[in-house]
C-alpha positions as CSV (number, residue, x, y, z in Angstrom):
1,X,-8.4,-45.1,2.3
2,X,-7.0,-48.4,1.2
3,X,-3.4,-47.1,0.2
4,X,-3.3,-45.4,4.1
5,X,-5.1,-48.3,6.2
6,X,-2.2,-50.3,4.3
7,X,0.5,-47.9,5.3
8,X,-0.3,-47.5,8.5
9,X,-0.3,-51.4,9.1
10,X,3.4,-51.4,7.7
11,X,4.5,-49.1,10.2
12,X,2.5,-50.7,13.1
13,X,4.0,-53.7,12.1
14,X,7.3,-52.8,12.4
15,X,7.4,-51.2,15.5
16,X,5.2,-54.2,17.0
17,X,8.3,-56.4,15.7
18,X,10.9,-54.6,17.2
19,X,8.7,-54.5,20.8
20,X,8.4,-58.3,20.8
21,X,12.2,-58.8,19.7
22,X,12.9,-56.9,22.8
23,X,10.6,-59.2,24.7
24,X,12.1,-62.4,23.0
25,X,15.2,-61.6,25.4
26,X,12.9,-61.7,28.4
27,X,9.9,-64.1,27.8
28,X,9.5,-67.5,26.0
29,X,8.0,-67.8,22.4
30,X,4.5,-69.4,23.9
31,X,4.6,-66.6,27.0
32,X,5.1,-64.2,24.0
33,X,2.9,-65.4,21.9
34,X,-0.7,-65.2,24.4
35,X,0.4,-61.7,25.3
36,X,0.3,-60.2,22.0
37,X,-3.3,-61.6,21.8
38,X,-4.5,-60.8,25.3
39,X,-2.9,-57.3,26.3
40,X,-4.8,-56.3,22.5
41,X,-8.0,-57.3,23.8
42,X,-8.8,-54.6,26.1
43,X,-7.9,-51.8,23.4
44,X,-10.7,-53.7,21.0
45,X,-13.3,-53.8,24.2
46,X,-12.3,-50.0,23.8
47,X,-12.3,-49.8,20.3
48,X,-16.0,-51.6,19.8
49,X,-17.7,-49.6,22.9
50,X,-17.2,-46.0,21.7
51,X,-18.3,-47.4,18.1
52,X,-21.6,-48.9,19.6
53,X,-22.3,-45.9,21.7
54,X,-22.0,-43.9,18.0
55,X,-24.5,-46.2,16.8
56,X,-21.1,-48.0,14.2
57,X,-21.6,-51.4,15.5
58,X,-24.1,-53.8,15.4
59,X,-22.6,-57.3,16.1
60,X,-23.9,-58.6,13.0
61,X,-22.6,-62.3,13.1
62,X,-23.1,-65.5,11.2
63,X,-22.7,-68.9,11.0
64,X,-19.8,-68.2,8.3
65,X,-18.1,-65.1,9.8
66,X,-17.9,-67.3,12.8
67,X,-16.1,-70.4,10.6
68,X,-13.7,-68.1,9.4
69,X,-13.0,-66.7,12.5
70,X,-11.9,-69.9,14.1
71,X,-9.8,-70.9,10.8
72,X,-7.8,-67.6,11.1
73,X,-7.3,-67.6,14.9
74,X,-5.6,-71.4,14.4
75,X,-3.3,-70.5,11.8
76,X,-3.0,-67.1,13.3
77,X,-1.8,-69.0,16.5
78,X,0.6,-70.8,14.9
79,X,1.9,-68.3,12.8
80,X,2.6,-65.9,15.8
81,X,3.9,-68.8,17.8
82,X,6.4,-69.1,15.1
83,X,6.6,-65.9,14.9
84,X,7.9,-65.7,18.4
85,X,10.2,-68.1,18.5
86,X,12.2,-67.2,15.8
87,X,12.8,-63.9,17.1
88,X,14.5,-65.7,20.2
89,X,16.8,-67.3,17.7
90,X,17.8,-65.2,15.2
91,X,17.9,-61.3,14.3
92,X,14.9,-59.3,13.8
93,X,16.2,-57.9,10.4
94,X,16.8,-61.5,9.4
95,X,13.7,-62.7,10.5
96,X,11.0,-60.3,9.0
97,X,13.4,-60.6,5.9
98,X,11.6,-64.4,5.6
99,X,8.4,-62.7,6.9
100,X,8.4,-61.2,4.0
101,X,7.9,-64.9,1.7
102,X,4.5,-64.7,3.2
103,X,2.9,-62.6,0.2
104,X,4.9,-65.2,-2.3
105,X,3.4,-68.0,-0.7
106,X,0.3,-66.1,-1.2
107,X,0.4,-66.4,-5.1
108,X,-0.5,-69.9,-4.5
109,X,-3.1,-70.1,-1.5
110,X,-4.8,-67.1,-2.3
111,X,-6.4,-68.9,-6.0
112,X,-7.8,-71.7,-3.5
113,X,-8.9,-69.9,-1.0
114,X,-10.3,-66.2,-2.0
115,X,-9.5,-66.6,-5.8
116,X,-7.0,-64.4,-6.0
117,X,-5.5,-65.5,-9.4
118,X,-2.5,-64.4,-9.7
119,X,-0.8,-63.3,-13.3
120,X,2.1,-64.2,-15.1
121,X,4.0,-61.3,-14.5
122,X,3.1,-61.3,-11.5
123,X,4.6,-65.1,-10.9
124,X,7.5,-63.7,-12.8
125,X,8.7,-61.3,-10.1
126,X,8.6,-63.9,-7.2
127,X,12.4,-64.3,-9.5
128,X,13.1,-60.9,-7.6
129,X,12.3,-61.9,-4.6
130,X,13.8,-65.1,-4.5
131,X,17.4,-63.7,-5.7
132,X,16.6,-61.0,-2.4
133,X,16.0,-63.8,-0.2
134,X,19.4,-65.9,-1.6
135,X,21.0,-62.1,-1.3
136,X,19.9,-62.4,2.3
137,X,21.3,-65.2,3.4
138,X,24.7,-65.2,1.2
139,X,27.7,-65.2,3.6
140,X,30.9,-65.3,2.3
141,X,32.4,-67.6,4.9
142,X,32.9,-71.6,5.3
143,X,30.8,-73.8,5.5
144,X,32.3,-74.8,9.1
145,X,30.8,-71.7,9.9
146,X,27.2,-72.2,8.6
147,X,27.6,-75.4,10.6
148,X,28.1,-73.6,13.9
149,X,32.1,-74.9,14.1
150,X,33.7,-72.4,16.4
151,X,37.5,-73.9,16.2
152,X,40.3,-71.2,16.2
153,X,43.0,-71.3,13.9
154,X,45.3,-70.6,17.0
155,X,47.3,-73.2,18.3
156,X,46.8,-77.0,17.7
157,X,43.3,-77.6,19.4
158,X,40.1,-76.7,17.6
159,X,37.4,-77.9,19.1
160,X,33.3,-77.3,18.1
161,X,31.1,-75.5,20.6
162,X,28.1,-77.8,21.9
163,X,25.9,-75.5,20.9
164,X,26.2,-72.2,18.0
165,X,27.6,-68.9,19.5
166,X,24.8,-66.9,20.0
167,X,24.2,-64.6,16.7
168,X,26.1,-67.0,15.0
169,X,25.1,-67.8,11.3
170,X,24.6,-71.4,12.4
171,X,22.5,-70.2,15.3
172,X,20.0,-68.3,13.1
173,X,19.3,-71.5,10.9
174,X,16.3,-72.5,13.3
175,X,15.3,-68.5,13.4
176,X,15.1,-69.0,9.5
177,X,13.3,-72.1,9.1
178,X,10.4,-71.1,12.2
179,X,10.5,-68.0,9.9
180,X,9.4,-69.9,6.6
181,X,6.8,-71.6,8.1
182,X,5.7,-68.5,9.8
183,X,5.1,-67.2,6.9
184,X,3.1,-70.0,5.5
185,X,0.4,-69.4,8.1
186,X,0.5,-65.8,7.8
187,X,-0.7,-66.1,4.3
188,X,-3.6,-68.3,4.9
189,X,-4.4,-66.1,8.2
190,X,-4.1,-62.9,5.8
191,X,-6.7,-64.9,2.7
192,X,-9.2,-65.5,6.2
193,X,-8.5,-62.0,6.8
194,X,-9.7,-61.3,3.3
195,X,-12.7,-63.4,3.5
196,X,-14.0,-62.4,7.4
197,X,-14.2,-58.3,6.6
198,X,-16.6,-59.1,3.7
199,X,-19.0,-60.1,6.3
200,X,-18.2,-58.3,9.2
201,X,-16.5,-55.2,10.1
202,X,-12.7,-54.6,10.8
203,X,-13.0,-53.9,14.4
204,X,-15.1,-57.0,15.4
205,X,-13.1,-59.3,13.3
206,X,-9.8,-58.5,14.4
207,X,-11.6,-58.6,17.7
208,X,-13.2,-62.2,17.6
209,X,-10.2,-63.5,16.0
210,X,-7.6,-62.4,18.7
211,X,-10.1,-63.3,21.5
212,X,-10.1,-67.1,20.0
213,X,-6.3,-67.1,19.4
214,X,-5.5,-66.2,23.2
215,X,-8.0,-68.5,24.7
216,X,-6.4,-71.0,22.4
217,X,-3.4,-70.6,24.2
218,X,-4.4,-70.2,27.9
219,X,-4.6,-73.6,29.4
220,X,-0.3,-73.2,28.1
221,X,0.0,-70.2,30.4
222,X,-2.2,-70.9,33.2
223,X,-0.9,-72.7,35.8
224,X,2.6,-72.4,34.8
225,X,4.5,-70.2,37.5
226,X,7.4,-69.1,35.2
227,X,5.1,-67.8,32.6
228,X,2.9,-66.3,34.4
229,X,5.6,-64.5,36.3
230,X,7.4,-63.1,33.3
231,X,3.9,-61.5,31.7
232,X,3.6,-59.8,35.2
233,X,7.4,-58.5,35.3
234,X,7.0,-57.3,32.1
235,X,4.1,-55.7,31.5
236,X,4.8,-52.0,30.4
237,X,6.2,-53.8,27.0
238,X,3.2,-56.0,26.8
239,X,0.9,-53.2,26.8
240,X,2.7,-51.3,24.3
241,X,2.8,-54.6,22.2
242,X,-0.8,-54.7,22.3
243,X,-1.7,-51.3,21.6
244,X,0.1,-51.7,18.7
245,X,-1.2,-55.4,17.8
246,X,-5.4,-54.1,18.1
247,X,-4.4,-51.0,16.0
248,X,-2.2,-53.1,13.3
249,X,-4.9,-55.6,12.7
250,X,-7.7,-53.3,12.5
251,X,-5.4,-51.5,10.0
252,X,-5.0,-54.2,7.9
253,X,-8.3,-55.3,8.4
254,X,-9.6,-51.7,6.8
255,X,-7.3,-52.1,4.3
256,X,-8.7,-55.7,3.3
257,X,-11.6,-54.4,2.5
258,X,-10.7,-52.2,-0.7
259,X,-7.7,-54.1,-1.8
260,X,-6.8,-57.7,-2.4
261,X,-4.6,-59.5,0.1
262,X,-1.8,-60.0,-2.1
263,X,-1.6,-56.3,-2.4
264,X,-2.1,-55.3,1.3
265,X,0.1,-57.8,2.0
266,X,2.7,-56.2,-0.7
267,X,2.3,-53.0,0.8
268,X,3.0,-54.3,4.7
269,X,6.2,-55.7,3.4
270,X,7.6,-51.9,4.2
271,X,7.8,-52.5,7.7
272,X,10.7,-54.9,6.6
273,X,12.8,-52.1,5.5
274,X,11.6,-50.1,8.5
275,X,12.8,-53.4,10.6
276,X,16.4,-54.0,9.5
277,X,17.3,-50.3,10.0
278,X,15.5,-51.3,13.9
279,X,17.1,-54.0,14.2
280,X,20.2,-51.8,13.7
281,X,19.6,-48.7,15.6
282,X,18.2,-50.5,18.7
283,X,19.9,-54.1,19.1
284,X,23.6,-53.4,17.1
285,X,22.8,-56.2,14.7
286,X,25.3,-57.1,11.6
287,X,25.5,-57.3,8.6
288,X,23.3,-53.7,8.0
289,X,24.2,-53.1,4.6
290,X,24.0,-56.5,2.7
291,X,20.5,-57.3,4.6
292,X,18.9,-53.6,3.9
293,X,19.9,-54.2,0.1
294,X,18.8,-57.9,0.4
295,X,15.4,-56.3,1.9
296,X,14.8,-53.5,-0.5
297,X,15.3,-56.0,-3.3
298,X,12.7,-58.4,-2.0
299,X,10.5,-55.4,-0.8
300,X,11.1,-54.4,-4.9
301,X,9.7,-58.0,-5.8
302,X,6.5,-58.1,-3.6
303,X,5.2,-54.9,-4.7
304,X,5.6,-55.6,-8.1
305,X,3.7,-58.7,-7.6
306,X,0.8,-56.0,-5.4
307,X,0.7,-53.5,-8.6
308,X,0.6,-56.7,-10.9
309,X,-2.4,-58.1,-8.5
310,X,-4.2,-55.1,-8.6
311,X,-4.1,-54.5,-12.3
């Protein structure tokens, strides 16, 4: 149950990306951000009525489940937030390809938070992963480029652009570094994760945690014409999005509860490869061949830390 609650997250989780990339091009990261949250709500009102009328749910809650709850809706806030806004300035395969630290990072908050201790072999292979990562962003160009200098070697002007081409390498250094910290606070959200579905199940944890995230958020959308307008133009996408958020979550929720969150998280990291052919297929990006090899190496690295973990 554990092994297909995990690979159904990964696949969730990659389509979901590829929904919101498309949305980065429409709506801003904080617009972005409270939609994934509230257009999931109503499919876990859904989710929790047909359970209670089959006599699943109980809406057991305690003082506890309710701490952790608020703990993972901050950093899941900010997390997705970052999330968002990296997406707007960077590639999706480049993106989820630092998503993908958030497992690594998890070596070292999961032994303080859930006591997930993590081996020696297992701290060994974060070597694999970080060679993936320096794979990834390897360029063999100058470092005028890297800087965002668009001078021409044609005639006797070269001038630098005000701001990085669009898709440019030197444009995607904010993508990368929102990406990092996303990742940060997606492995504390994923150890509260761990913590919240030993005392309550999937489906109401995923459902009290993205109901506190959006109303976190609300007083930011409220009131604010331009937001509001783009959720409202665009809401076929946002519906998808959030379809695909409730069922994600209470995937990876399910899965939480037979395996560690180093290894779920391991096993999510599929939806990277699953992403950067995406990323390809649907928005023409770059740089395919060096980033899927970059992403199957990391990919390589995390679940070798997951098996480690789970031995």
């Amino acid at each position: 149950m554990g092994l297909i609650a995990a690979l159904a997250s990964a696949v969730l989780a990659s389509a979901k990306d590829l929904v919101s990339k498309r949305l980065a091009f429409r709506l801003d990261g904080t617009a972005s951000t409270f939609a994934s949250f509230a257009y999931a709500l109503p499919f876990y009102v859904l989710i929790l009525t047909v359970m209670y009328l089959m006599g699943e749910e109980t809406f057991a809650l305690s003082g506890a489940f309710l701490l952790l709850v608020l703990l993972r809706s901050i950093t899941d806030t900010l997390a997705e937030w970052l999330k968002m806004s990296a997406f707007t300035h960077g590639d999706i395969s480049l993106v989820v390809s630092f998503f993908s630290l958030s497992p690594v990072i998890m070596l070292f908050t999961s032994p303080l938070i859930t006591g997930d201790v993590p081996s020696f072999w297992g701290s060994a292979a974060v070597v694999i992963v970080t060679i993936g990562s320096l794979l990834l962003v390897y360029r063999p160009i100058s470092s005028a480029s890297w800087n965002g200098d668009n001078s021409t070697s044609e005639g006797t002007e070269n001038r630098i652009a005000p701001n990085p081409v669009p898709g440019s390498f030197a444009a995607q250094k904010k993508a990368i570094l929102l990406a990092i910290c996303a990742a940060l606070f997606f492995s504390l959200n994923s150890c509260f994760d761990r913590l919240a579905v030993k005392r309550a199940d999937p489906v109401l944890s995923g459902f009290a945690m993205t109901l506190l995230s959006a109303l976190f958020l609300l007083p930011l959308i409220v009131g604010n014409p331009v937001r509001l307008a783009g959720l409202g133009s665009n809401w076929r996408g946002l519906w998808i999005r959030g379809f695909l958020e409730a069922t994600f979550m209470v995937c990876k929720l399910t899965a939480l509860q037979y395996w560690q969150a180093p290894y779920v998280a391991g096993f999510q990291r599929f939806s990277l490869v699953l992403s950067i052919i995406g990323g390809r297929v649907f928005f023409k990006e770059a740089d395919f061949g060096r980033r899927l090899a970059a992403g199957i190496l990391i990919l390589g690295g995390i679940l070798l830390i997951a098996c480690l973990e789970e031995d």
